[in-house]
BALOBA-1460 file (C-alpha; in Angstrom, 3 decimals):
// residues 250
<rec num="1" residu="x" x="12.337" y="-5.302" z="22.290"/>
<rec num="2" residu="x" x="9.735" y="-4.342" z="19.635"/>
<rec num="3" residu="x" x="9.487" y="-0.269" z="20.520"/>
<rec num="4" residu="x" x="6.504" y="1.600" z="19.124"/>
<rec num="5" residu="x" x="5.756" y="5.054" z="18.794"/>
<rec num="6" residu="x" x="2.184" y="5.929" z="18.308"/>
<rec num="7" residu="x" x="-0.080" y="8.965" z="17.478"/>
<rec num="8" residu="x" x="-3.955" y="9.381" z="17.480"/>
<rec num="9" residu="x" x="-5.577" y="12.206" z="17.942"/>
<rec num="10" residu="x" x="-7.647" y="11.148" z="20.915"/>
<rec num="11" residu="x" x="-6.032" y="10.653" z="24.269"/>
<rec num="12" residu="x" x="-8.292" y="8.347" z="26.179"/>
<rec num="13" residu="x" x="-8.253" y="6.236" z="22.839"/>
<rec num="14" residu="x" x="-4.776" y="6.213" z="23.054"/>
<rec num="15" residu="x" x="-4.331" y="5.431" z="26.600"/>
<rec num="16" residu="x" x="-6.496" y="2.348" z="26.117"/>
<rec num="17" residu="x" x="-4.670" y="1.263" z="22.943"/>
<rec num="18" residu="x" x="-1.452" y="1.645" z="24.847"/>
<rec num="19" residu="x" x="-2.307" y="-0.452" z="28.105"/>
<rec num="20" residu="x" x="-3.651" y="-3.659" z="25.218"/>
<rec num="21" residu="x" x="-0.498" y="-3.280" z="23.390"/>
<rec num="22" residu="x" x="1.805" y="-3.397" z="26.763"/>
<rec num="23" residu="x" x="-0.372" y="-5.914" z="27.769"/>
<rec num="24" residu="x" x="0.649" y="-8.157" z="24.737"/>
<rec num="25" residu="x" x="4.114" y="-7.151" z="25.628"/>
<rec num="26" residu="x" x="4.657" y="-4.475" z="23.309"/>
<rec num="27" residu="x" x="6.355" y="-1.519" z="24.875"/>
<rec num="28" residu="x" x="4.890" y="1.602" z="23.283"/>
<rec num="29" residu="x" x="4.528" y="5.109" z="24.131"/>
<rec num="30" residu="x" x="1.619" y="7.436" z="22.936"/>
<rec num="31" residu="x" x="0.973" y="10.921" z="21.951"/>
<rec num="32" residu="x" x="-2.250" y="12.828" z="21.104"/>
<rec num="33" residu="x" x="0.218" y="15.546" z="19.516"/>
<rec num="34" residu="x" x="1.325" y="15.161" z="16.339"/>
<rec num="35" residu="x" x="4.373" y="17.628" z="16.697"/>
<rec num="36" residu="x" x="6.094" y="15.823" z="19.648"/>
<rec num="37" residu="x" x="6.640" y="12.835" z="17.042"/>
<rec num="38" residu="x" x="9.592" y="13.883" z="15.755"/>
<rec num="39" residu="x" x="11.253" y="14.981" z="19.185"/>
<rec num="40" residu="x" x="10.321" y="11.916" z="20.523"/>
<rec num="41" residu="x" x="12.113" y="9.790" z="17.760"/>
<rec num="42" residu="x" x="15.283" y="11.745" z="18.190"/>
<rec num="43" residu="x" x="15.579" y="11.106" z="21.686"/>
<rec num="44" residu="x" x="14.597" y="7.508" z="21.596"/>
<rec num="45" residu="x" x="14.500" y="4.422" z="19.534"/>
<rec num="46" residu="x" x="11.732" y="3.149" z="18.065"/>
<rec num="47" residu="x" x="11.262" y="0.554" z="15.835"/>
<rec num="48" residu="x" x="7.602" y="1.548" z="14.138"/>
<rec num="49" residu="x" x="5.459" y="4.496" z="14.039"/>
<rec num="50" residu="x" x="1.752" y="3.878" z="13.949"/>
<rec num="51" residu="x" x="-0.415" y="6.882" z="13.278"/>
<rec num="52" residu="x" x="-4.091" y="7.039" z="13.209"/>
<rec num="53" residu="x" x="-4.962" y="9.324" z="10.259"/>
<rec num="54" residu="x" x="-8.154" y="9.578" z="10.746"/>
<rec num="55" residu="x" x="-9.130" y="13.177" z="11.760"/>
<rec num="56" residu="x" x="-9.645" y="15.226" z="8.737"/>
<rec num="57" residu="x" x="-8.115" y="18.127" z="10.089"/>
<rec num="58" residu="x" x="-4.880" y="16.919" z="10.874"/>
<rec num="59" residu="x" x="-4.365" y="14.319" z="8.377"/>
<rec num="60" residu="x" x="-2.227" y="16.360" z="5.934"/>
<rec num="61" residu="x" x="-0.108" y="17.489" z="8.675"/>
<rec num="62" residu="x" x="0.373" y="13.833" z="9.075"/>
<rec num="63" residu="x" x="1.313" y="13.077" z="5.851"/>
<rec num="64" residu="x" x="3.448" y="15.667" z="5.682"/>
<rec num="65" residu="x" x="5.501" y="14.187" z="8.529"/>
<rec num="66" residu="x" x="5.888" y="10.773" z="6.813"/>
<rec num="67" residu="x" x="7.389" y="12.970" z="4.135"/>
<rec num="68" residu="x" x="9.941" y="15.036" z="6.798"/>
<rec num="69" residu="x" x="10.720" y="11.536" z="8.431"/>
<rec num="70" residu="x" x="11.310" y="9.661" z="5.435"/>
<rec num="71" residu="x" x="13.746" y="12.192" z="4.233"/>
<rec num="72" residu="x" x="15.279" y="12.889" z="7.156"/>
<rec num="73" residu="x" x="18.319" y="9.957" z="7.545"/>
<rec num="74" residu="x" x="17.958" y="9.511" z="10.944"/>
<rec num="75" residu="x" x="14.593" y="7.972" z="11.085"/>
<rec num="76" residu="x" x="14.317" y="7.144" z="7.107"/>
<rec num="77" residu="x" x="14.354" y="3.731" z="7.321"/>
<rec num="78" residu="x" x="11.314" y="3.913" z="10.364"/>
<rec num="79" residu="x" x="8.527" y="1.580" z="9.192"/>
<rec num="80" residu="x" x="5.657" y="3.477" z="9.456"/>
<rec num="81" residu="x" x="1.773" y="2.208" z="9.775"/>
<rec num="82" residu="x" x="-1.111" y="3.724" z="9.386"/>
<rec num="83" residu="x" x="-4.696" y="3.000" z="11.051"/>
<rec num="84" residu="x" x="-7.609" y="3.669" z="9.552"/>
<rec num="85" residu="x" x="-11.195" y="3.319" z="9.283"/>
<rec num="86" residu="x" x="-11.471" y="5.118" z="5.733"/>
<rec num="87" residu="x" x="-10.801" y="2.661" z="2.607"/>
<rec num="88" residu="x" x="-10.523" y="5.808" z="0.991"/>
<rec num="89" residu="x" x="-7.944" y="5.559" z="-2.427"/>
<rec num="90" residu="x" x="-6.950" y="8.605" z="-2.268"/>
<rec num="91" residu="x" x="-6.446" y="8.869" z="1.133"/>
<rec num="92" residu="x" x="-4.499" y="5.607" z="0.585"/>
<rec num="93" residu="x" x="-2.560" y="6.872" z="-2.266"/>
<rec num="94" residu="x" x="-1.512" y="10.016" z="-0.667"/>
<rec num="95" residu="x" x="-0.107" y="7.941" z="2.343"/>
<rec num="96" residu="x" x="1.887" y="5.903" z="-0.132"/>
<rec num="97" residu="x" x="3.269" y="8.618" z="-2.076"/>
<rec num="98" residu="x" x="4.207" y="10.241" z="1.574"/>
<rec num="99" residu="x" x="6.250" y="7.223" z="2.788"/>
<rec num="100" residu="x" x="3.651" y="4.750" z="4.844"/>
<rec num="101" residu="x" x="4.595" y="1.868" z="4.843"/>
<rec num="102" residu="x" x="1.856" y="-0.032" z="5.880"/>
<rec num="103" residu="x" x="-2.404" y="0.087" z="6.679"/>
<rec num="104" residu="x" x="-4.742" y="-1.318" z="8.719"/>
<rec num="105" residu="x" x="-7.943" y="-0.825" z="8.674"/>
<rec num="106" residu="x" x="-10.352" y="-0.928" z="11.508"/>
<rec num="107" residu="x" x="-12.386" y="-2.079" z="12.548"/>
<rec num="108" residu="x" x="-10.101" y="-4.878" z="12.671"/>
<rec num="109" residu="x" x="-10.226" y="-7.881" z="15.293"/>
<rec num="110" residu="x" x="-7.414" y="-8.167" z="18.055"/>
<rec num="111" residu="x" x="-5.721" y="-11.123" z="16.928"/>
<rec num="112" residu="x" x="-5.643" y="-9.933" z="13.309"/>
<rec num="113" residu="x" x="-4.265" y="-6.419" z="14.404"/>
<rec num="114" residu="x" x="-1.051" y="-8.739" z="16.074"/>
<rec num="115" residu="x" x="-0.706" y="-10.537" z="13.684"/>
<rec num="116" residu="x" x="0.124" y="-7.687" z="11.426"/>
<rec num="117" residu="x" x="1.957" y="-6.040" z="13.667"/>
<rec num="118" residu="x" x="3.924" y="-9.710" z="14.038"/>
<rec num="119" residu="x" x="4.596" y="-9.698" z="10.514"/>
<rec num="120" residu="x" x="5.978" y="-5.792" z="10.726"/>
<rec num="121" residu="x" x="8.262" y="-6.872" z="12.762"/>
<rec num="122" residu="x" x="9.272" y="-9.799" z="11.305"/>
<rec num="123" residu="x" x="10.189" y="-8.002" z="7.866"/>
<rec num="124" residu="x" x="12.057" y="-5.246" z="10.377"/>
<rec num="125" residu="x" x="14.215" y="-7.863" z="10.981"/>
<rec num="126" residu="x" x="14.598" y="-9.942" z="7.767"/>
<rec num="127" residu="x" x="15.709" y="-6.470" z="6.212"/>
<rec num="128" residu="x" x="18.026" y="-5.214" z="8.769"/>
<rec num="129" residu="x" x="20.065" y="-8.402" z="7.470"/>
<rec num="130" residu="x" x="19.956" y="-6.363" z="3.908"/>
<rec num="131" residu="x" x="16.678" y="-8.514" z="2.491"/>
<rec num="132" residu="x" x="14.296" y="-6.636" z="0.259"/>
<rec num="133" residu="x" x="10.992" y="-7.335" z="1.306"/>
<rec num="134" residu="x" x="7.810" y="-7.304" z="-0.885"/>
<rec num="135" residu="x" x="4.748" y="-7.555" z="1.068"/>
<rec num="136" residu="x" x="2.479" y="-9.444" z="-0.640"/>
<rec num="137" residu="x" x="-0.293" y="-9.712" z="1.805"/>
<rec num="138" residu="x" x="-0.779" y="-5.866" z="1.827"/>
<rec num="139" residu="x" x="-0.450" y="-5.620" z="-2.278"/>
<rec num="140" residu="x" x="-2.730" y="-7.872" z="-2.982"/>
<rec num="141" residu="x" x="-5.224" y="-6.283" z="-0.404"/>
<rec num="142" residu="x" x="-4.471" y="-2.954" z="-1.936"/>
<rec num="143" residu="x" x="-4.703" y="-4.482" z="-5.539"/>
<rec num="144" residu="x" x="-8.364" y="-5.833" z="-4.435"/>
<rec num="145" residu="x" x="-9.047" y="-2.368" z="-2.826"/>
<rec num="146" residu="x" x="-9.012" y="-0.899" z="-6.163"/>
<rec num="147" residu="x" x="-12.048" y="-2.777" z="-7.461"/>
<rec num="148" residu="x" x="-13.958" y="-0.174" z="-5.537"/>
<rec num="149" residu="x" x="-12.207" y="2.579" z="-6.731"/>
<rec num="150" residu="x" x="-13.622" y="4.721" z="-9.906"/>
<rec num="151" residu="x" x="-11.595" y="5.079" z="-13.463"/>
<rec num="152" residu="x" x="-8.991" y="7.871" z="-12.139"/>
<rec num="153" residu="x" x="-9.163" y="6.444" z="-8.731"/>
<rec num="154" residu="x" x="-8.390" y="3.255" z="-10.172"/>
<rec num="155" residu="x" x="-5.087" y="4.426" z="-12.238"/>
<rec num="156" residu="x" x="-4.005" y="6.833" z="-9.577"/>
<rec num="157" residu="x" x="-3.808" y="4.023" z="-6.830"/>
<rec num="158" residu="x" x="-2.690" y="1.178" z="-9.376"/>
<rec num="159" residu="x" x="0.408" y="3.578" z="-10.484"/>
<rec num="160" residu="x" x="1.676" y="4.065" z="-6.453"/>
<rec num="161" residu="x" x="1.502" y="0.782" z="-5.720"/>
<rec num="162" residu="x" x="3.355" y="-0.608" z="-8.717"/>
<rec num="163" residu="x" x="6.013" y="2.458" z="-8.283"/>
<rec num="164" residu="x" x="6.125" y="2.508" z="-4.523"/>
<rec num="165" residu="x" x="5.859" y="-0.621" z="-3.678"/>
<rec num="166" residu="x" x="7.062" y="-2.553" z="-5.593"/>
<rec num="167" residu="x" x="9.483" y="-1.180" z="-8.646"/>
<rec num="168" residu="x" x="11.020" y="1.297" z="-5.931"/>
<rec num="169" residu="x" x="12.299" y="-1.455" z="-4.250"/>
<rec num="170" residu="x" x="13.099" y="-4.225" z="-6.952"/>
<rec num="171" residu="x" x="15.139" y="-1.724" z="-9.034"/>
<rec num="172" residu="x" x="18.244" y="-1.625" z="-7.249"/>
<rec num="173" residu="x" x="18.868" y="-5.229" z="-7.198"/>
<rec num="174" residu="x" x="17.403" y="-5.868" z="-10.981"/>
<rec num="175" residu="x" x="18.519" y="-2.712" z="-12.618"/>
<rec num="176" residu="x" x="16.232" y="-0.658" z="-14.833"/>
<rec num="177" residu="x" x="16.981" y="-2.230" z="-17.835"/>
<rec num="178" residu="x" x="16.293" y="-6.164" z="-16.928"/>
<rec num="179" residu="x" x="12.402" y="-4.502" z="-15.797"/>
<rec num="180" residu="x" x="11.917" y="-3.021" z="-19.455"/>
<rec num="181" residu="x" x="12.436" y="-5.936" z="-20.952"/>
<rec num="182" residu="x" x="10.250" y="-7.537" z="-17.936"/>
<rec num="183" residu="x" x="7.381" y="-5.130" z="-18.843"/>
<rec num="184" residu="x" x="7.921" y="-6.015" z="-22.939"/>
<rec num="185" residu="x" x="7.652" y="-9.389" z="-22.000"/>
<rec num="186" residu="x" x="4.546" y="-9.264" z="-20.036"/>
<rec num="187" residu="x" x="2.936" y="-6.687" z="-22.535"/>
<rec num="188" residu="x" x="2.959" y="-9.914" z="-24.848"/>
<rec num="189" residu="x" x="1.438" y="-12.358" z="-22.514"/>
<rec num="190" residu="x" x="-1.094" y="-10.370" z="-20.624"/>
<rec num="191" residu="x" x="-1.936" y="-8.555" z="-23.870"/>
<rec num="192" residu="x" x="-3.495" y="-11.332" z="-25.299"/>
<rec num="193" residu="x" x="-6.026" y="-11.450" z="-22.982"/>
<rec num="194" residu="x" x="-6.408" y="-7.699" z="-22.227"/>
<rec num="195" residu="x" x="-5.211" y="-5.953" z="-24.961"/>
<rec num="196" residu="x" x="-4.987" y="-2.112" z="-23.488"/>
<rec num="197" residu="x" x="-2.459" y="-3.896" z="-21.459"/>
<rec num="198" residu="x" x="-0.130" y="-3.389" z="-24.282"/>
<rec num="199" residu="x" x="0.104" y="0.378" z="-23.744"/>
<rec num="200" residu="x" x="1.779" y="-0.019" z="-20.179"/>
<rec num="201" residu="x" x="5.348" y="1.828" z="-20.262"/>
<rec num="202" residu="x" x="8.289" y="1.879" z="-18.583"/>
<rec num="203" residu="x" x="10.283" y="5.123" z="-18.548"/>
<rec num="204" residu="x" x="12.732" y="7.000" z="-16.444"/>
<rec num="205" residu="x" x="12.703" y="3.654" z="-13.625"/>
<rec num="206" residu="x" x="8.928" y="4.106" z="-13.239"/>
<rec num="207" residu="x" x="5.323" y="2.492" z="-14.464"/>
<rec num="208" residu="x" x="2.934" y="4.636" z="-16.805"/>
<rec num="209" residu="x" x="-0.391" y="3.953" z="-16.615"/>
<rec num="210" residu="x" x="-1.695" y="7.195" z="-18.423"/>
<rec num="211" residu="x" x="-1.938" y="5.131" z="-22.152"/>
<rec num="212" residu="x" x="-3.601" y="2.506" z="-20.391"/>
<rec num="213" residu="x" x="-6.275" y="4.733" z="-19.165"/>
<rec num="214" residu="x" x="-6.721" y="6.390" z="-23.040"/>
<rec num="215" residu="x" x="-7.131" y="2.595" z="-25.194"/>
<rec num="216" residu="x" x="-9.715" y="0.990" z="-22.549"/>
<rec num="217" residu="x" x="-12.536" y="3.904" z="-21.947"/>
<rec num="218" residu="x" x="-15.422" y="1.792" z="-22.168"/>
<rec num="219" residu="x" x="-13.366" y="-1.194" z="-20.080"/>
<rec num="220" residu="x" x="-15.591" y="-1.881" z="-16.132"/>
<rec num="221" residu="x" x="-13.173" y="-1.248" z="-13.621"/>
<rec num="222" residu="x" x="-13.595" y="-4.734" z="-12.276"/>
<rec num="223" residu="x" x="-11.664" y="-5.897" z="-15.476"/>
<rec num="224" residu="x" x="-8.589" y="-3.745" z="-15.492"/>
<rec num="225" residu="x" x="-8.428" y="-4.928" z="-12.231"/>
<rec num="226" residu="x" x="-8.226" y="-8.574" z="-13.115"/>
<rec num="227" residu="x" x="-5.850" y="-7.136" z="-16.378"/>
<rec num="228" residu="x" x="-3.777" y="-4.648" z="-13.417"/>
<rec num="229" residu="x" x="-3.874" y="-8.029" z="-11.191"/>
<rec num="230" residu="x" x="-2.432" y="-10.299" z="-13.859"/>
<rec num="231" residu="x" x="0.170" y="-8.298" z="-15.014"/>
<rec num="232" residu="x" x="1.348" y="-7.308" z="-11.351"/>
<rec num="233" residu="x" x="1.664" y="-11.470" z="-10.650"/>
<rec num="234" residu="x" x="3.356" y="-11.925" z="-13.442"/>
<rec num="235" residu="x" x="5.989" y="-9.094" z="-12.948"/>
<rec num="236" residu="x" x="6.873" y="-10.407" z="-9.127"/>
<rec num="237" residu="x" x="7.312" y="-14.297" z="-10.662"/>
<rec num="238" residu="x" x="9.483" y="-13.137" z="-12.934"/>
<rec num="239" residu="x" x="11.451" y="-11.113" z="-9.790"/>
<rec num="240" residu="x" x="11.579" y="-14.366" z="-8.462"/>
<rec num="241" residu="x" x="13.115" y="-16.405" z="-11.164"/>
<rec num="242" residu="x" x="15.918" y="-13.644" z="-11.323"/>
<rec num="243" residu="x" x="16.745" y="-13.110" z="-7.635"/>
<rec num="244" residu="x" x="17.158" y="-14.733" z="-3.838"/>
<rec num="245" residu="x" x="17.895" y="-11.268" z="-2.791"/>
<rec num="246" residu="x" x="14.265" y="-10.092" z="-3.149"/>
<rec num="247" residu="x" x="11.691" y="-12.113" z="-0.692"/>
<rec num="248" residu="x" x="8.263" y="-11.839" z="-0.990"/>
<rec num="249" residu="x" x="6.709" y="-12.100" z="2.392"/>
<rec num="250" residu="x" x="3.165" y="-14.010" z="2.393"/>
């Protein structure tokens, strides 16, 4: 059984979305109020939580919740999704930093919205055998995403997904000090080519950006992009060459 939970803040919405999901033979169960979420997980399994972010009003509440359910080590290994129609970075950002696992954006077509949902599920299972799972699909969506972001926006959203998504989860197979010298070593080859890429740092198991930002002022955002996109390939091939334990799903 592949059990959802999911939240949006409009009923008949959610009654609609419900009855397509079943009828794709998804069993899911629906609520238009944020605050039975966390009832509903305790007295049931569920094996991802979808929420639909977004209403302005409730959205921090939201977020807030990834943050309880993430901590809380009942549920803290819950996938959860969020829906969207905002390609906001911050709003993105935020819902990183809080926990969410995964986005999708609407509008979105049916058989694309399954097919996400089929590759949830999929990692659900590949990690529940004790795989790490790097989604490269959704990085290199989010990496692209950034291309539309301004400077700070840019940095902000390039830091989380690095952090969050990616060194979060490599560093307890790899070990902290295997990624410095992964980061010197990509300093030297990206840095020919973009040279502010030399000021990238790693310190305290985590990915500064800040330097970055201070030695390319008058660099388009389009280009530390490409620079941000290069280096980030370069880090997971070398994750590759030094573990099985880590799959990157496609």
């Amino acid at each position: 059984m592949k059990k959802i939970l999911f939240f949006g803040p409009d009923k008949d919405q959610n009654e609609a979305f419900s009855e397509w999901l079943k009828g794709e033979n998804y069993p899911i169960k629906s609520t238009d109020n944020f605050e039975q979420i966390v009832p509903f997980l305790s007295e049931e399994k569920y094996d991802i939580l979808i929420l639909d972010i977004d209403s302005p009003e409730i959205r921090e509440h939201l977020l807030d919740l990834c943050r309880i359910i993430k901590k809380d080590p009942r549920f803290s290994k819950l996938p959860i999704s969020v829906i969207t129609y905002k390609k906001n970075t911050r709003i993105i950002t935020s819902s990183i930093e809080a926990g969410v696992d995964n986005f999708m954006f609407k509008p979105f077509e049916t058989d694309s919205f399954l097919s996400r949902l089929e590759t949830m599920f999929k990692q659900i299972e590949l990690k529940s055998k004790g795989k790490k799972v790097l989604d490269l699909n959704q990085i290199n969506y989010l990496i692209n995403l950034t291309g539309e972001a301004t400077r700070e926006d840019f940095f902000l959203l390039s830091s989380v997904i690095f952090n969050k998504l990616i060194i979060d989860k490599v560093a307890g197979i790899i070990g902290e000090p295997i990624i410095l010298i992964m980061v010197k070593r990509l300093v030297n080859i990206v840095g020919e080519d973009y040279r502010f890429v030399k000021e990238v740092r790693f310190k305290n198991g985590k990915i500064f950006l800040d330097k970055v930002d201070q030695a390319s002022p008058e660099v388009p955002v389009e280009k530390l992009v490409m620079a941000f996109r290069d280096y980030l390939h370069g880090f997971l091939q070398l994750v590759l060459s030094l573990t099985s334990n880590i799959l990157m799903d496609r």
